[in-house]
Every structure is written in structure tokens, then in C-alpha cells.
C-alpha positions in Angstrom: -59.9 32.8 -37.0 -58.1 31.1 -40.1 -58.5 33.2 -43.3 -60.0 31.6 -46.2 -57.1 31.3 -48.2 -53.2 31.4 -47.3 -51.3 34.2 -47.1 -48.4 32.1 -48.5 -48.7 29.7 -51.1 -45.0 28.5 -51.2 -42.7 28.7 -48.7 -39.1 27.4 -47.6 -39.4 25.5 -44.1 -36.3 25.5 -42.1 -35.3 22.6 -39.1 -32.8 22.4 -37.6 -31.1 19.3 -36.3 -32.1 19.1 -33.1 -35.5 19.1 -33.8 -34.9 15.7 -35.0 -33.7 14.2 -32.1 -36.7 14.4 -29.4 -34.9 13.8 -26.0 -32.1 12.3 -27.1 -29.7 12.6 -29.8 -29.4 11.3 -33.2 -32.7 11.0 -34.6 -36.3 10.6 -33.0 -38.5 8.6 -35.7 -42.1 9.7 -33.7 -40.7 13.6 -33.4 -39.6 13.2 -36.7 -43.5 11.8 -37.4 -45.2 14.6 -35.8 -43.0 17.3 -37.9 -43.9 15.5 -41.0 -47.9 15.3 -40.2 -47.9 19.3 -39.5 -46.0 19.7 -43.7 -48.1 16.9 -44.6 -51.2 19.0 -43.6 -50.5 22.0 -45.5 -49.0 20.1 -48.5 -53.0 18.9 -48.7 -54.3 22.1 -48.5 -52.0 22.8 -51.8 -49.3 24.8 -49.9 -45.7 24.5 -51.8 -43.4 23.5 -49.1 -39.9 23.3 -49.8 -37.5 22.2 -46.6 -34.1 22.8 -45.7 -32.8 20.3 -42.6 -29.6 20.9 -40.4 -27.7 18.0 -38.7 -26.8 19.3 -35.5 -28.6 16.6 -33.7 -25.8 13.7 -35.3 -22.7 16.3 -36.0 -22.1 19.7 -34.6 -19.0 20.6 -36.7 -17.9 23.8 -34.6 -17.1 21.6 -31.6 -15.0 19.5 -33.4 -13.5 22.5 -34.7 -12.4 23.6 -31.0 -10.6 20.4 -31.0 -8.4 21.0 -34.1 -10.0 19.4 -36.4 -10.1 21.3 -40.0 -12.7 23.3 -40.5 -13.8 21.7 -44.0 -13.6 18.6 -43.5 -16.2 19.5 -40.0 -18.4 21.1 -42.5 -18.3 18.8 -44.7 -19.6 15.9 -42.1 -22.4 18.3 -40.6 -23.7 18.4 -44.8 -23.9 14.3 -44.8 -25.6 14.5 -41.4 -28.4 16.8 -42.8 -28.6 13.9 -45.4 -29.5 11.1 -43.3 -32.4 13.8 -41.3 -33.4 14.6 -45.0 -34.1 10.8 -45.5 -36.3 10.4 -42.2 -38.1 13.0 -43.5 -38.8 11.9 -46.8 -39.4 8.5 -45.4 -42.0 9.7 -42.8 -43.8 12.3 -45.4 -43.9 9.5 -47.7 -45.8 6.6 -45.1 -48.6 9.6 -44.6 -49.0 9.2 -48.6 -47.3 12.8 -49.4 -44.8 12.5 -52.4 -41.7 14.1 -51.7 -37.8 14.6 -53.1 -34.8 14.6 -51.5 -32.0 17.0 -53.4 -28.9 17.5 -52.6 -25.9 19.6 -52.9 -23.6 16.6 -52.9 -24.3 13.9 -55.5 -25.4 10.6 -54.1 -27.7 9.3 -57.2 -28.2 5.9 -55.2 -30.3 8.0 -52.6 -31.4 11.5 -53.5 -31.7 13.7 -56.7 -28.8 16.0 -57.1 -29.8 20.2 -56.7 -31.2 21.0 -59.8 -33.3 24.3 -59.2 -35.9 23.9 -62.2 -36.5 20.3 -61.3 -37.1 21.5 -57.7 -39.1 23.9 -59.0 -41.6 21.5 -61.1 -41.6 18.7 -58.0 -43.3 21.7 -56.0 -45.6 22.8 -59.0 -46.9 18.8 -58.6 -47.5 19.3 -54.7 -44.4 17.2 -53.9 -42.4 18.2 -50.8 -38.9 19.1 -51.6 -35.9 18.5 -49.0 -33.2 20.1 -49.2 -29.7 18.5 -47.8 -26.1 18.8 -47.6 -26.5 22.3 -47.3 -25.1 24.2 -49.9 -22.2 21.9 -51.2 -19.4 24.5 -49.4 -17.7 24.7 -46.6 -18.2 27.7 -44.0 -21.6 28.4 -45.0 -24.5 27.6 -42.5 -27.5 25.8 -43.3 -29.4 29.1 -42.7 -27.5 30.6 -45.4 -28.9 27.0 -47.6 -31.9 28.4 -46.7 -32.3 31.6 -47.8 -30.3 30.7 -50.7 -32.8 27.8 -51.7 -35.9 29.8 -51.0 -34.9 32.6 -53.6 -34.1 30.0 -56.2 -37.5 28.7 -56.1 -39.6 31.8 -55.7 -40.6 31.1 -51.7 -43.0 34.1 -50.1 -41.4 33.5 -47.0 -39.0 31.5 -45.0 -40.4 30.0 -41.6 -37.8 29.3 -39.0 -38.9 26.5 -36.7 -37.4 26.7 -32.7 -38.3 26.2 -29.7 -38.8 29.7 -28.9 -41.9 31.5 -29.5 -40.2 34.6 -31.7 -37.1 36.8 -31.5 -36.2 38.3 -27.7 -34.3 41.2 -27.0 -32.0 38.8 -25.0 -31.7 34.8 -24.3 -35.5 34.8 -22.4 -33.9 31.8 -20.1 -31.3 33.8 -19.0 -32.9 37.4 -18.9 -36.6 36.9 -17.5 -37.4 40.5 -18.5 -36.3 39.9 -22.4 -39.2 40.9 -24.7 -40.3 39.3 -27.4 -40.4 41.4 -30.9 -43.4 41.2 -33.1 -42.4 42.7 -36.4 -38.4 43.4 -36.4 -36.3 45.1 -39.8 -33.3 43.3 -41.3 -31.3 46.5 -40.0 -32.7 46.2 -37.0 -31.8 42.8 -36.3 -27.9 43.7 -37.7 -27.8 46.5 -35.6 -29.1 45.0 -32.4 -27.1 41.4 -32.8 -30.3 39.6 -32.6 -29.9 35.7 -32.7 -32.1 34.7 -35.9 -30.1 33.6 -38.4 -26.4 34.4 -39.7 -25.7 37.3 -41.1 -25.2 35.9 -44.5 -28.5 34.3 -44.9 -30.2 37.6 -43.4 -28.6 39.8 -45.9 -29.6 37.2 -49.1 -33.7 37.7 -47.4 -33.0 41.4 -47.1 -31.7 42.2 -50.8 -34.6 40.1 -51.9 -37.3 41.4 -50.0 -37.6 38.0 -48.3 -39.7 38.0 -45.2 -38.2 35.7 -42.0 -40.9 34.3 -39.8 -39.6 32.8 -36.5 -42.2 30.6 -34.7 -42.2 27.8 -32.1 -42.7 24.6 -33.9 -43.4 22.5 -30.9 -47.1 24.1 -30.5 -49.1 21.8 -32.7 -50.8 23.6 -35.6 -48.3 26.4 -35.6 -47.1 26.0 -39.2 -50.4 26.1 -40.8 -51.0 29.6 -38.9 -48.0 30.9 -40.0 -48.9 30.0 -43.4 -52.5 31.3 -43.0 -51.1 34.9 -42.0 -51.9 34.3 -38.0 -49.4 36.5 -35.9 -47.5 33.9 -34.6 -43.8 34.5 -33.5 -41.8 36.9 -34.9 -41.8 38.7 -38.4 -38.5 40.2 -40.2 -39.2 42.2 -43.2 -37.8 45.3 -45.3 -38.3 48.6 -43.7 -41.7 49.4 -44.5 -43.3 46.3 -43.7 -42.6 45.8 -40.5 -41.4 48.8 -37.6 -39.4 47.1 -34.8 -41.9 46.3 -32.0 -41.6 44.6 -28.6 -44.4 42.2 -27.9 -47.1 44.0 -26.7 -45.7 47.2 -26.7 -46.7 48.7 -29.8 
């Protein structure tokens, strides 16, 4: 049952690029629709969401890599990529009537705002949905590590990690059938075992803040909102004495 008022009241959303695509690459305008009606819903009920979008599902900058190409200039495509998912976005949010921004880390005045952390602070005190793109403006850092970094700078209570999985597994559950799923997980814990939830950069930033990491399946309809609402969906990481590591069901 849905409390009566939100465990978080501002968080820091992050997609990845994929999620943009539906079944095929590049992007999806109704998936990209039906991600925008689950942050429009809790944008109504008040909720400060901020978003940080990859760009996997137009450039995935590590392959290229494999092929020579300089590593920069590979990140620095995948960073315009998140641009153009960061304008679907926007443009989807805003047809459902929610006002939103687009920000980002490299300057293009003609389309978006550039990152300015106290203007991205005041669009969310006025209940507008902030995007974040082009990740952090740098080369060899992750859009994970955008995320963390972004969710600090604007005082989020959490960063929610939308896949297609349903938490964090001990191994790939597609692969190992017998994986279990955690519940409540440390940072440490999550160094030390090599679990797959986000880089080790962006894990550190939400450990030395106190930062919890909620991983959750996005595809199940409704799922942010119980997230948001404190429901025990997917997978918590938190500072030692929040959560003890715990296999699903298990303890």
C-alpha cells in the first residue's frame, strides 16, 4: 500500500540510451512517450525530478574505440547523442503539459540552457523537469558518473537507476539461472564483489555523500512512483548502516 507522502521528494532519474530506442535503434517516440507519462506523473504529485540520459541507443563510443578511433573524440559523440534523447524527452514531457529544461554540459544556446547548477536548482523548485545532457562536458567519464555528479549538485535524496532488470544479481541472471537478486547491498559491498551497477567513479561520488542507489526495472508500469513512495522495489545501495547486504529473500 502507497504511503501517504513520498519518501523522496527530489530525485536524480537515470536512462540510459537504450531505453530510448524500443525494438529498434535510434530513438522510439511511443517508448520515449511512455517514460515521459511515468516522470510526468510524479512531477504532478510535486516530486522534483531531475534526469540524466545516455546515448547508447544512437552512439556507443567504446565500439568505435575497438576500431581505433580516439577515445575523445568517441566520447565526445556519445555526449551529442544524449543531446538529441534529452530533446525527445523534453519534447514528449512538454506535449503532456509538464514544463521542463534541457541543460547541458556543452553549449548549444540555440537548443538547450547551458549547466548552470543554481538555475537547475530553481527550474526544479518551480516543478520543472530538468534534463541533463552531454554528460559531463569531459572525456572518459560515464554518464553514470554525470549522474551522481548532477544529483549531489542539486541536493537529490536518491538516484534511481532505470534497467531492464529487476535489481542487482549476484551474477548476469540470463546467464546464471541460480543468480540472486540483492535487496539492500553497501557501496563496499558492491566494490568488493564487482557488482555491475554503476562505474566505480559514480559509486564512490554516492558513497562519500551518503547518496543512496536504487536500481529498479523501469519497464513495469508504475515502478518509478513506488520507488519514490519508499515501496521495496529492486535493489537498494546505501552506506553501511542503512542497508546489510542481502540476497532476495534470504534475509
Amino acid at each position: 500500500m502507497q504511503e501517504s507522502a513520498p519518501k523522496y521528494t527530489r530525485i536524480l532519474l537515470k536512462i540510459s540510451g537504450e531505453a530510448f530506442a524500443g525494438k529498434d535503434t535510434g530513438v522510439d517516440v511511443e517508448t520515449t512517450a511512455l517514460m515521459a507519462e511515468e516522470i510526468a506523473a510524479i512531477a504532478r504529485d510535486g516530486i522534483s525530478v531531475a534526469v540524466v540520459v545516455g546515448g547508447g541507443n544512437i552512439w556507443r563510443g567504446k565500439l568505435h574505440e575497438e576500431h581505433g578511433m580516439d577515445r575523445a573524440t568517441a566520447d565526445y559523440m556519445g555526449m551529442l547523442a544524449t543531446v538529441i534523447n534529452a530533446l525527445a524527452l523534453q519534447d514528449a514531457l512538454e506535449r503532456m503539459g509538464v514544463p521542463s529544461r534541457v541543460q547541458t554540459a556543452i553549449a548549444m544556446h540555440e537548443i538547450a540552457e547551458p549547466y548552470i547548477r543554481r538555475r537547475a536548482i530553481r527550474h526544479l523548485e518551480k516543478g520543472r523537469v530538468v534534463i541533463f545532457a552531454a554528460g559531463t562536458g569531459n572525456p572518459y567519464f560515464t554518464t553514470d558518473t554525470t549522474a551522481a555528479l548532477r544529483a549531489v549538485e542539486v541536493n537529490a535524496q536518491a538516484v534511481l537507476k532505470a534497467t531492464k532488470v529487476d535489481g542487482i544479481y549476484s551474477a548476469d541472471p540470463k546467464k546464471v539461472p541460480s543468480a540472486t537478486r540483492f535487496t539492500r547491498v553497501t557501496y563496499r559491498e558492491v566494490l568488493r564483489l564487482g557488482l555491475e551497477v554503476m562505474d566505480n567513479t559514480a559509486l564512490t561520488l554516492c558513497m562519500d555523500n551518503d547518496l543512496p542507489i536504487i536500481v529498479f526495472d523501469m519497464g513495469r508500469l508504475g515502478n518509478i512512483r513506488r520507488v519514490v513512495w519508499g515501496e521495496p522495489i529492486g535493489t537498494i545501495v546505501a552506506k553501511e548502516q542503512e542497508a546489510q547486504t542481502t540476497a532476495g529473500g534470504v534475509r
